[in-house]
Backbone as CSV, one residue per row, in Angstrom:
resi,resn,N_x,N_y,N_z,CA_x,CA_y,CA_z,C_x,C_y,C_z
1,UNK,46.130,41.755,-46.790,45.372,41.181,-45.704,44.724,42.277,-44.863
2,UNK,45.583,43.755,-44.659,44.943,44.625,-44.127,43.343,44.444,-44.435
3,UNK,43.970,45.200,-45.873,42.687,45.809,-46.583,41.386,44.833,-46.220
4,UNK,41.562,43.658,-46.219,40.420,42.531,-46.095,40.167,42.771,-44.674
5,UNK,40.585,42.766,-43.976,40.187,43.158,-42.777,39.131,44.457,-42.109
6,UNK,39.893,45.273,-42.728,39.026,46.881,-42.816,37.523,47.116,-43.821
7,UNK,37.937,46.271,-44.694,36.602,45.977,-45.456,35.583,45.087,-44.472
8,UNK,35.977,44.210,-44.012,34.955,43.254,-43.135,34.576,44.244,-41.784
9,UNK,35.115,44.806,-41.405,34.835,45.604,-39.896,34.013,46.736,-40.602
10,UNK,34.695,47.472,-42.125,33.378,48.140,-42.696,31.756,47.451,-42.959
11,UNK,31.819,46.534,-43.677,30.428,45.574,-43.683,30.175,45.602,-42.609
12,UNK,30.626,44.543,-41.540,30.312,44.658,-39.954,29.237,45.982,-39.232
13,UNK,30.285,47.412,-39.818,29.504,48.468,-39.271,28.201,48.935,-39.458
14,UNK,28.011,48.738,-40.879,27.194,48.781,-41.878,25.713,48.304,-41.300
15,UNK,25.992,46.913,-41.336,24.900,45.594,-41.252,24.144,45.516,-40.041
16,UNK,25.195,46.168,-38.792,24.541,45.656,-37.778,23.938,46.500,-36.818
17,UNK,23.624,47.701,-37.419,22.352,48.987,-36.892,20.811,48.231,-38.029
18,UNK,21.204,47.434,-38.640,20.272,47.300,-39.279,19.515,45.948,-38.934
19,UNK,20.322,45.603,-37.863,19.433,44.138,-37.638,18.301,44.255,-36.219
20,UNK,17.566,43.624,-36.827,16.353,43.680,-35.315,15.639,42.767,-34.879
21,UNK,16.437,40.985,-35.016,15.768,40.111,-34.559,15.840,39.695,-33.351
22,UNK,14.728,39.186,-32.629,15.254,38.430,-31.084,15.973,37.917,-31.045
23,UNK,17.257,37.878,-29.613,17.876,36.992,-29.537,18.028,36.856,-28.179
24,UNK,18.598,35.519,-27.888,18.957,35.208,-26.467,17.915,35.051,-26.108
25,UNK,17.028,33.938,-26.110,15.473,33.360,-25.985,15.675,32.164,-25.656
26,UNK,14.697,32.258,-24.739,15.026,30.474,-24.147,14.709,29.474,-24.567
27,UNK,15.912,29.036,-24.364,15.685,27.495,-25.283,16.385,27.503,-26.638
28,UNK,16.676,28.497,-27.054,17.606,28.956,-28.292,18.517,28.000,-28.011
29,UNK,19.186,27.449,-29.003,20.407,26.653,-29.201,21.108,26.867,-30.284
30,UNK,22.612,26.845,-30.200,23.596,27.100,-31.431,24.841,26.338,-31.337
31,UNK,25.374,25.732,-32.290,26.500,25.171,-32.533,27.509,26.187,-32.786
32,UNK,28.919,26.032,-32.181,29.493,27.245,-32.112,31.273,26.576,-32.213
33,UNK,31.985,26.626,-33.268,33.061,26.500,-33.522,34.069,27.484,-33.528
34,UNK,35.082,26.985,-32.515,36.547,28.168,-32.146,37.721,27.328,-32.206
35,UNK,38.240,28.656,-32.742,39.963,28.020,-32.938,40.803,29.319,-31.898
36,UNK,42.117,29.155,-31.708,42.932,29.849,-31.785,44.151,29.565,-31.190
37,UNK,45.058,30.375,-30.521,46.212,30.257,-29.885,46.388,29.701,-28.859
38,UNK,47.792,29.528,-27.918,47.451,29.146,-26.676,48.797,29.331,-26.260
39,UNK,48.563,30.490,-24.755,49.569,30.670,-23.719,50.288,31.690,-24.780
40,UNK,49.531,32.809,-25.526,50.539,34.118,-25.905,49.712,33.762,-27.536
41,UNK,49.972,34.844,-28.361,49.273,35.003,-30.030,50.472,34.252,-30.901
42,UNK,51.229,33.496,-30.483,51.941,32.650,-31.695,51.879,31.235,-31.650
43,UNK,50.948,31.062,-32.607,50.409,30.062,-33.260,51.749,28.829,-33.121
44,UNK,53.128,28.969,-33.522,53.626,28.265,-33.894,54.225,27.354,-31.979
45,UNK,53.858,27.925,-31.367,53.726,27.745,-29.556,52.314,26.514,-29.721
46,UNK,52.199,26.949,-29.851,50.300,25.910,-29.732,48.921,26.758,-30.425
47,UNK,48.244,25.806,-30.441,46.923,26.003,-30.721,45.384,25.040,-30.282
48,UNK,44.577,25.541,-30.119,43.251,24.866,-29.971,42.183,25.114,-31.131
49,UNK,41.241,24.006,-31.120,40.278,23.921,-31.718,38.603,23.467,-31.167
50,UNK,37.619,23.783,-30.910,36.882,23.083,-30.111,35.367,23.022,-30.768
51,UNK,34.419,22.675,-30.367,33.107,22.510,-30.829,31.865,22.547,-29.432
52,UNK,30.874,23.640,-29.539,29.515,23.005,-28.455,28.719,24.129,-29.178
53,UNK,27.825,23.105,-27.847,26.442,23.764,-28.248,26.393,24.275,-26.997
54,UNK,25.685,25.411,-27.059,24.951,26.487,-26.458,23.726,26.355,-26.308
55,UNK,23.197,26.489,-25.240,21.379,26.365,-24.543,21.215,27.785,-23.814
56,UNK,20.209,28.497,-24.507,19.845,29.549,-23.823,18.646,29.565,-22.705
57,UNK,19.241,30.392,-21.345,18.187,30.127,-20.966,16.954,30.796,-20.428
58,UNK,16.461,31.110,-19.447,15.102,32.552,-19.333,15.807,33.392,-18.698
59,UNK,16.756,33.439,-18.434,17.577,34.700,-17.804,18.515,35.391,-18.693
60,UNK,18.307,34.851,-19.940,19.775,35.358,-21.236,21.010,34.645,-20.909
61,UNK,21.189,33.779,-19.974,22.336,33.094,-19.880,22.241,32.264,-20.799
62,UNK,23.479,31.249,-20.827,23.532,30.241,-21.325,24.186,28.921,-21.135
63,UNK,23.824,27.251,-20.953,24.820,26.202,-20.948,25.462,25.766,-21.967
64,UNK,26.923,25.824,-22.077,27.438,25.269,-23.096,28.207,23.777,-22.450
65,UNK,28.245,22.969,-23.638,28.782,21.585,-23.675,29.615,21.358,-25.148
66,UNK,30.607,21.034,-24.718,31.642,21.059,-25.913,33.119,20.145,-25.732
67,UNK,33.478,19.948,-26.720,34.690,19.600,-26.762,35.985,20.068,-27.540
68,UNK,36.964,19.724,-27.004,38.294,20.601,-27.442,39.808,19.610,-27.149
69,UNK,40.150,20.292,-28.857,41.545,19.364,-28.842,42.779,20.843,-28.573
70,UNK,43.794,20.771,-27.716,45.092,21.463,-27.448,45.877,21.024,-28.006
71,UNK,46.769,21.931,-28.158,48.464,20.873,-29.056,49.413,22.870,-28.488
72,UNK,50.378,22.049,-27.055,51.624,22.817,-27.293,52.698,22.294,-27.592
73,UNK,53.313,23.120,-27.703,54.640,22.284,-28.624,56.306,22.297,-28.061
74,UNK,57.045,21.673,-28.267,58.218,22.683,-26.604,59.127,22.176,-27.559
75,UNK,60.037,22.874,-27.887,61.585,22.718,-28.560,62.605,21.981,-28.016
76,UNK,63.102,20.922,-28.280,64.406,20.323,-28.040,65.454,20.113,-28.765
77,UNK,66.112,20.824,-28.837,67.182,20.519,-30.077,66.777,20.949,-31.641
78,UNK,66.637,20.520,-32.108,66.130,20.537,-33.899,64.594,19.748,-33.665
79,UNK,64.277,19.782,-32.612,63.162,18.703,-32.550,61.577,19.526,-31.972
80,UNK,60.879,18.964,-32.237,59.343,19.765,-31.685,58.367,18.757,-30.885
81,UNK,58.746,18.914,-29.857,57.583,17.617,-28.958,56.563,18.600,-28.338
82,UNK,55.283,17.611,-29.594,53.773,18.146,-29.053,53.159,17.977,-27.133
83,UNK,52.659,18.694,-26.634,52.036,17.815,-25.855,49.925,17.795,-26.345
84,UNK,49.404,16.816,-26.434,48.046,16.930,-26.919,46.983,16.747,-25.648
85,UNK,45.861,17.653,-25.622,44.590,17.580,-24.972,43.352,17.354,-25.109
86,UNK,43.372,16.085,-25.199,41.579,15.847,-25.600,40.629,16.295,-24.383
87,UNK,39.773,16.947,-24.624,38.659,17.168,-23.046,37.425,17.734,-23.817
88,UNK,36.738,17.325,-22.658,35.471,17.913,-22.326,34.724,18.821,-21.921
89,UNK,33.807,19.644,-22.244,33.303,20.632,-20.321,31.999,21.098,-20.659
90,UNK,31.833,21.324,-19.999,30.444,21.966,-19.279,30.370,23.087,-18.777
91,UNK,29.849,24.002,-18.971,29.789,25.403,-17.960,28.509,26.412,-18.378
92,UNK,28.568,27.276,-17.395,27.400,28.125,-17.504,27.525,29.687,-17.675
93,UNK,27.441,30.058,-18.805,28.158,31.550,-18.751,26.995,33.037,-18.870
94,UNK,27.303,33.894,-17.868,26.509,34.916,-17.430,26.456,36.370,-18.870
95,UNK,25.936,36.227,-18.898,25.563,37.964,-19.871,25.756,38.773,-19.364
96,UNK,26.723,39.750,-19.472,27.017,40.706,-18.464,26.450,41.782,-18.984
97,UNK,26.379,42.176,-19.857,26.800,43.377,-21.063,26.236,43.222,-22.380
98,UNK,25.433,43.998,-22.868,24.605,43.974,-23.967,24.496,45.419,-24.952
99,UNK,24.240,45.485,-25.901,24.172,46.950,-25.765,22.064,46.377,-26.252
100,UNK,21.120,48.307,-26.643,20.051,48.002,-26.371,19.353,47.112,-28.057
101,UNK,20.386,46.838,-29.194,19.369,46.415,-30.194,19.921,45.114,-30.320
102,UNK,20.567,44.702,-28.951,20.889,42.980,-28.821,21.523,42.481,-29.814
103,UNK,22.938,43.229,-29.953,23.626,43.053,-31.176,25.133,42.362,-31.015
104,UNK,25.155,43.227,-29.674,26.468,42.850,-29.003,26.602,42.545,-27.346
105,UNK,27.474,41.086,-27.310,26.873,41.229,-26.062,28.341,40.506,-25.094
106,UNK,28.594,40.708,-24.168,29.416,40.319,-23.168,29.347,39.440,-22.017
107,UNK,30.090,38.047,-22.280,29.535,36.982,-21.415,31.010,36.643,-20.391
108,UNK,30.891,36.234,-19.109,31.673,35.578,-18.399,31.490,33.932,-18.219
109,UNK,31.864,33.014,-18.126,31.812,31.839,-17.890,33.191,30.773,-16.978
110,UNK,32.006,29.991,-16.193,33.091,28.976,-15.083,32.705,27.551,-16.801
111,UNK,33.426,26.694,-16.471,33.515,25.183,-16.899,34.141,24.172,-16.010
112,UNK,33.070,22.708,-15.999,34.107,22.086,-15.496,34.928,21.095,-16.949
113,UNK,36.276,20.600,-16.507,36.740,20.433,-17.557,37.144,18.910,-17.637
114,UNK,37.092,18.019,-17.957,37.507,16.804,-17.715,38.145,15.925,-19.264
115,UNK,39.433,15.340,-19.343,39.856,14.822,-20.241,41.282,13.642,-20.207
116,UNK,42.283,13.868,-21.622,42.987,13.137,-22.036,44.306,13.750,-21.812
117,UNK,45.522,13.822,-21.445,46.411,14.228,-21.970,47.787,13.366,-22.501
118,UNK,48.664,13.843,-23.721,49.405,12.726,-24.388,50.989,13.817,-24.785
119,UNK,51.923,12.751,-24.207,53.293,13.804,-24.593,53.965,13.323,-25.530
120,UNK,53.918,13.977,-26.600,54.710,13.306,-27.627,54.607,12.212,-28.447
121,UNK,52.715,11.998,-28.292,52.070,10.472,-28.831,52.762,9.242,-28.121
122,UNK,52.863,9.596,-26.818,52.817,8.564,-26.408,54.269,7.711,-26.433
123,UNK,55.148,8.448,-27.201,57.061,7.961,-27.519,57.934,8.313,-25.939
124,UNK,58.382,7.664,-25.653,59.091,7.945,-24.491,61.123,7.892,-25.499
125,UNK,61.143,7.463,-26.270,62.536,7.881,-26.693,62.908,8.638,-27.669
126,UNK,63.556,9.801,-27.326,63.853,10.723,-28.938,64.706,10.632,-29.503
127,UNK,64.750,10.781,-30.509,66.002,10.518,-31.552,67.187,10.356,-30.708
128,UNK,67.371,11.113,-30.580,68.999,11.361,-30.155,69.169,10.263,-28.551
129,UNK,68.479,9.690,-28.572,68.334,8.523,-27.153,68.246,8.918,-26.109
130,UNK,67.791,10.906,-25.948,66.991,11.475,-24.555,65.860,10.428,-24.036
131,UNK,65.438,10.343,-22.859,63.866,10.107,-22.617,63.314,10.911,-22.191
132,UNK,61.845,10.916,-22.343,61.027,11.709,-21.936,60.227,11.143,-20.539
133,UNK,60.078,11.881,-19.193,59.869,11.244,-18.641,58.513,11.960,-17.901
134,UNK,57.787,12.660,-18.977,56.291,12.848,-18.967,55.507,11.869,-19.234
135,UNK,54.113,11.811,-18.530,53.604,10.617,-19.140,52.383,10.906,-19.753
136,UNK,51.282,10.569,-20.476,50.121,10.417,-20.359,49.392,10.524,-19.188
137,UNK,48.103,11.152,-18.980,47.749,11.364,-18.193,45.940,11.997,-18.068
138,UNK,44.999,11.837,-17.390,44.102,12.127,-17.477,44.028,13.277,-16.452
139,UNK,42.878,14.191,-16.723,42.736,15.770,-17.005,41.857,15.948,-15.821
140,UNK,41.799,17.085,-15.234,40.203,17.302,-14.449,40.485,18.878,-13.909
141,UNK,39.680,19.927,-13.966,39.790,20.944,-13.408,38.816,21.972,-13.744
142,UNK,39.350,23.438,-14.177,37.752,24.174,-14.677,38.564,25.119,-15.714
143,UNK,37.721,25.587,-16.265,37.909,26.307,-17.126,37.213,28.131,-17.170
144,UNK,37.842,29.499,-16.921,37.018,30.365,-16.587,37.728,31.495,-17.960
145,UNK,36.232,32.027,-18.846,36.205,32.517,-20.073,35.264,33.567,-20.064
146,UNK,35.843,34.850,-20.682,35.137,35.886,-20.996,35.201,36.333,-22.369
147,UNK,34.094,36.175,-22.878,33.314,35.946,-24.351,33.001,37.395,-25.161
148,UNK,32.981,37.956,-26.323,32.546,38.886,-26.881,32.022,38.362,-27.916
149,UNK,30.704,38.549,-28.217,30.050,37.794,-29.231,29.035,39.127,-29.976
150,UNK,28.980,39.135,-31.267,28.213,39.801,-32.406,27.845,39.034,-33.240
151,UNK,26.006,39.869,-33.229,25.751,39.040,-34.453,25.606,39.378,-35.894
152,UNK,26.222,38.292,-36.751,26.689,39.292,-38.412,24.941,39.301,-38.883
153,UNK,24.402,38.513,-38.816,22.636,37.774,-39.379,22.502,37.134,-38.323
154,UNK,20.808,37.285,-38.855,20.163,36.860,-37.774,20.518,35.534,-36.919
155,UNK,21.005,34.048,-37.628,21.405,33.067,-37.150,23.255,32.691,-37.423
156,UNK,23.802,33.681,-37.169,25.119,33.437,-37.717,25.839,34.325,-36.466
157,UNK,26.611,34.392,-35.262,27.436,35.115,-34.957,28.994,34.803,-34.292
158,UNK,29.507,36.214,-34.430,30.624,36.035,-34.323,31.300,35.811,-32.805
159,UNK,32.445,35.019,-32.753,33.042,34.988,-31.090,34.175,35.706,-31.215
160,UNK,34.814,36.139,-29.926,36.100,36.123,-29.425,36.001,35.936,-28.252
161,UNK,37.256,35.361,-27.723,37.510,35.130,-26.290,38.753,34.647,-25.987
162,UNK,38.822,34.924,-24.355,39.887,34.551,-23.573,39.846,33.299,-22.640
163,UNK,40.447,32.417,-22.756,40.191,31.429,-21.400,41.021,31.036,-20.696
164,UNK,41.291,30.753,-19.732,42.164,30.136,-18.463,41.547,29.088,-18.385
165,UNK,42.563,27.923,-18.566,42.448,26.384,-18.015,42.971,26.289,-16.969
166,UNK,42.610,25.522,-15.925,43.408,25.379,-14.977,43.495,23.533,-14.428
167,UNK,44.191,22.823,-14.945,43.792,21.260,-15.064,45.196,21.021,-14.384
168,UNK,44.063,20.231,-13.495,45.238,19.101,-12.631,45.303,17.491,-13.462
169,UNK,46.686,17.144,-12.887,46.609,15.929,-13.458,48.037,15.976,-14.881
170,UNK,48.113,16.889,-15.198,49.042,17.397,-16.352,50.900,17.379,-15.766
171,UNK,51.118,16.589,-16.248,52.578,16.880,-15.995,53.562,18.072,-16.593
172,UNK,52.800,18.489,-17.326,53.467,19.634,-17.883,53.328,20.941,-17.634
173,UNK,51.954,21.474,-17.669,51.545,22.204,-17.208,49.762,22.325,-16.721
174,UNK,50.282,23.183,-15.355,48.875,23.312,-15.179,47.794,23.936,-15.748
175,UNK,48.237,25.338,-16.249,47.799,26.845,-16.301,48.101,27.079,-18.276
176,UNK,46.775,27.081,-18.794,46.909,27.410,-20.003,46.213,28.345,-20.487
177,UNK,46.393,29.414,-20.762,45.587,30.816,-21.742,45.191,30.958,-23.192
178,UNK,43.976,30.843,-23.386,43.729,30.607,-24.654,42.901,31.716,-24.972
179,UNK,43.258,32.419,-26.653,42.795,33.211,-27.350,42.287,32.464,-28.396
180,UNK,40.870,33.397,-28.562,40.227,32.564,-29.641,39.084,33.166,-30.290
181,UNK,38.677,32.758,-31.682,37.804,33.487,-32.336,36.735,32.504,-33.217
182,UNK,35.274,32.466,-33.258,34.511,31.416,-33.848,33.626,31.433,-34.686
183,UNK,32.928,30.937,-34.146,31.512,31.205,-34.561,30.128,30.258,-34.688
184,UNK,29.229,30.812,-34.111,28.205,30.249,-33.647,27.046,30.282,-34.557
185,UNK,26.467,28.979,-35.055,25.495,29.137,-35.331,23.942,28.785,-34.852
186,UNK,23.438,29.653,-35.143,21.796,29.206,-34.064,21.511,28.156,-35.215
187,UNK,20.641,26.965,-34.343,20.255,25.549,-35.238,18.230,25.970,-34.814
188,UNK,18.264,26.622,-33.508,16.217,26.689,-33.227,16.358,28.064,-32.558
């Protein structure tokens, strides 16, 4: 798995002194799919998955609109109770950081965040005849993310990022940290 890795960051190095198309033009739009961790890098804790589009606009910023499913997971016994997050958001994220052949670039972003939340699908009794006395619950708060994005080709690039949720309304928790890696594709 190394090796595959070091080979791709070699290509990576390779490819991308060699690219020289515009980007970050207004009105540009891209569909942009991320996965990753949540609240620390082990997967088997939780994970997210999400989907938006991106609107560029005459300042190199951009609006994104998207949606995203959460799943943490909390140990009881021999047992694994999910909690799940369906939501929404909206936000507007700033270009901070570029370098000059617009290859690589560094974004901050606010969101607002609005959704679903579900403990354990919705079961209030566990095996062993505990209850659970979380409930379902609907979502609302913001979301603030700082982005590293490269592009591999001209309409293809890569994400990483960090985000802080911060949603009221959650009986479980407020405060969630998410690591994550994607990828965006330009559609115009």
């Amino acid at each position: 798995m190394k090796k595959y890795i070091i080979i791709f960051f070699a290509v990576l190095c390779i490819s991308v002194p060699q690219l020289s198309a515009q980007r970050y033009l207004p009105g540009m739009r891209g569909l942009q799919l991320t996965a990753g961790t949540v609240n620390g890098l082990n997967s088997q804790e939780g994970f997210h998955a999400g989907m938006a589009l991106a609107t560029y606009t005459k300042r190199a910023d951009r609006w994104v609109f998207g949606v995203e499913y959460l799943e943490k997971r909390f140990s009881y016994k021999d047992l694994t109770i999910p909690q799940s997050q369906f939501t929404v958001d909206a936000g507007y994220y700033l270009k901070l950081l570029s370098d000059w052949r617009k290859t690589f670039f560094v974004s901050a972003g606010a969101s607002a965040v609005a959704g679903y939340e579900s403990v354990y699908r919705n079961n209030k009794l566990l095996p062993d005849g505990a209850t659970i006395n979380n409930g379902d619950a609907f979502l609302y708060g913001a979301a603030f993310t700082v982005e590293l994005e490269t592009y591999i080709i001209d309409r293809l690039v890569l994400l990483a990022n960090v985000r802080e949720r911060f949603l009221m309304g959650s009986s479980v928790g407020k405060l969630n940290t998410q690591f994550g890696i994607g990828i965006r594709i330009m559609i115009i």
